[in-house]
Every structure is written in C-alpha cells, then in structure tokens.
C-alpha positions in Angstrom: 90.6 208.0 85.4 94.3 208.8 85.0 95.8 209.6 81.4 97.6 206.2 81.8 94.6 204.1 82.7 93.3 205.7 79.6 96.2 205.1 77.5 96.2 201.2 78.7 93.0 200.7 78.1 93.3 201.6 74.6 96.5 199.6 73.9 94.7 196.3 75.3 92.0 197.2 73.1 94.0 197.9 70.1 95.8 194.7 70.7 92.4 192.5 71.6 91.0 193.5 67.9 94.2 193.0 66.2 94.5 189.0 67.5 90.9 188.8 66.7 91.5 190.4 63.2 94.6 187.4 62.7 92.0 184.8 64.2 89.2 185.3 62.0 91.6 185.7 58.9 93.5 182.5 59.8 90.0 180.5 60.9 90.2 176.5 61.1 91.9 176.0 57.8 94.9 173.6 58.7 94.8 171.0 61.0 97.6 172.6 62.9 94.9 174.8 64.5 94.6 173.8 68.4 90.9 173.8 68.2 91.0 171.9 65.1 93.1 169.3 66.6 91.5 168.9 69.8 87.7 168.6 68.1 89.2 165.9 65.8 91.1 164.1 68.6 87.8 164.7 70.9 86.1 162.9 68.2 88.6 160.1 67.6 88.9 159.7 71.9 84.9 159.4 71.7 84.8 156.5 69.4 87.9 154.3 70.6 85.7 154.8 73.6 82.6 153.1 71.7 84.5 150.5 70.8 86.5 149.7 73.7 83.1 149.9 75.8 81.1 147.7 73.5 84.3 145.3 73.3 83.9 144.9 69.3 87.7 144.3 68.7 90.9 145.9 70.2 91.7 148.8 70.2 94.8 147.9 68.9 93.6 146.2 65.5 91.1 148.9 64.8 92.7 152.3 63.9 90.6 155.3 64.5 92.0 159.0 63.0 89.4 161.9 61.8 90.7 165.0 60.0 89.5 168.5 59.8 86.5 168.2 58.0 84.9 165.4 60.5 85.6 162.5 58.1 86.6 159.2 60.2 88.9 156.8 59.1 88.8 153.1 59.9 91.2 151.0 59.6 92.9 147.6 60.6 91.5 143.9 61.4 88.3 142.8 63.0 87.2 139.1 63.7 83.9 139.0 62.1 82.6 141.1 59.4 79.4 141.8 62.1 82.4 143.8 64.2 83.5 145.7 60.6 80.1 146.9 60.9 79.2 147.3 64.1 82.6 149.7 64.4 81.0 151.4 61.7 77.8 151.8 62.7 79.4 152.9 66.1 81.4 155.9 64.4 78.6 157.3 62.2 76.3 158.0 65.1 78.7 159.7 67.1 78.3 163.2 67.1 80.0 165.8 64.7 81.0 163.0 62.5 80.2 163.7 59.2 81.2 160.2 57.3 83.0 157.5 57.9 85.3 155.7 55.7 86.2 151.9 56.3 89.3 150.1 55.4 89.0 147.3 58.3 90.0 144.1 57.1 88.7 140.5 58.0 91.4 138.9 60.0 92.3 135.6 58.9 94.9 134.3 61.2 93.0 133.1 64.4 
C-alpha cells in the first residue's frame, strides 16, 4: 500500500470513531432524533392501521400520537364506549408500546 492509501485509511477511521463518539454521547434523548422519530411514527402508523382495519371508528375522530418513551396517546370521539376500549385494547398489544393513555370521548351528537 501506498503512503496515501495509508494516510486515508486512517482519516476515515479517525473520522468513523469521532461520529460514533457524538452518536453515543447524543443517544435517543430528544425526539428530534431520526430514529426516535421514525420508531414513534412506526408505532403510531401500526395502530391507525389496527384501527382502520378493524373499522372501530375513523380515523379521523380517534387521534393516535406516541412519544419517545413508547407511551401512546389517545384521543378524540368514539361511538360506543365498546370502541373506547377496543381502540385501547388494540394499542396496548401492539408491539413496543409500553402504555397507553386514553382521552377518547363518547360522542354524543349522532
């Protein structure tokens, strides 16, 4: 190997353990963190899918949203309170939840 091989080698290796030294410093702390986001939003996508499937209620009365500790949060209206807790029921077993808090209200305008 050529001195410059070498020397590149070294540089990409200098810089490799310097982005993993800022990686494993920075970790999953905010929610601003890609992979963060993306395992909440996976985990929001995989219960709007539950319920949409399952056709509890629509999707657009029941609000799903899941921060960075795997805590869902449900909210909005549901016909029946046999929906309220079918939606919840639905969330809990989904994987990498880790619990699920309810604020869906009984709609009373039908």
């Amino acid at each position: 190997m050529t001195t410059r091989t070498i020397l590149a080698f070294a540089i990409t290796a200098a810089m490799g353990a310097s982005i993993t030294a800022v990686s494993a410093a920075d970790g999953d702390s905010d929610r601003a963190h890609p992979k963060e986001f993306v395992s909440d939003s996976a985990i929001t996508t995989k219960i709007k899918t539950k319920l949409a499937t399952d056709h509890i209620t629509s999707l657009g009365r029941i609000h799903v949203d899941t921060d960075k500790d795997g805590v869902v949060w449900l909210s909005g209206t549901a016909r029946t309170q046999e929906a309220i807790n079918n939606a919840v029921a639905m969330a809990k077993a989904t994987e990498n939840v880790r619990a699920v808090q309810s604020d869906i209200r009984l709609r009373t305008d039908d």
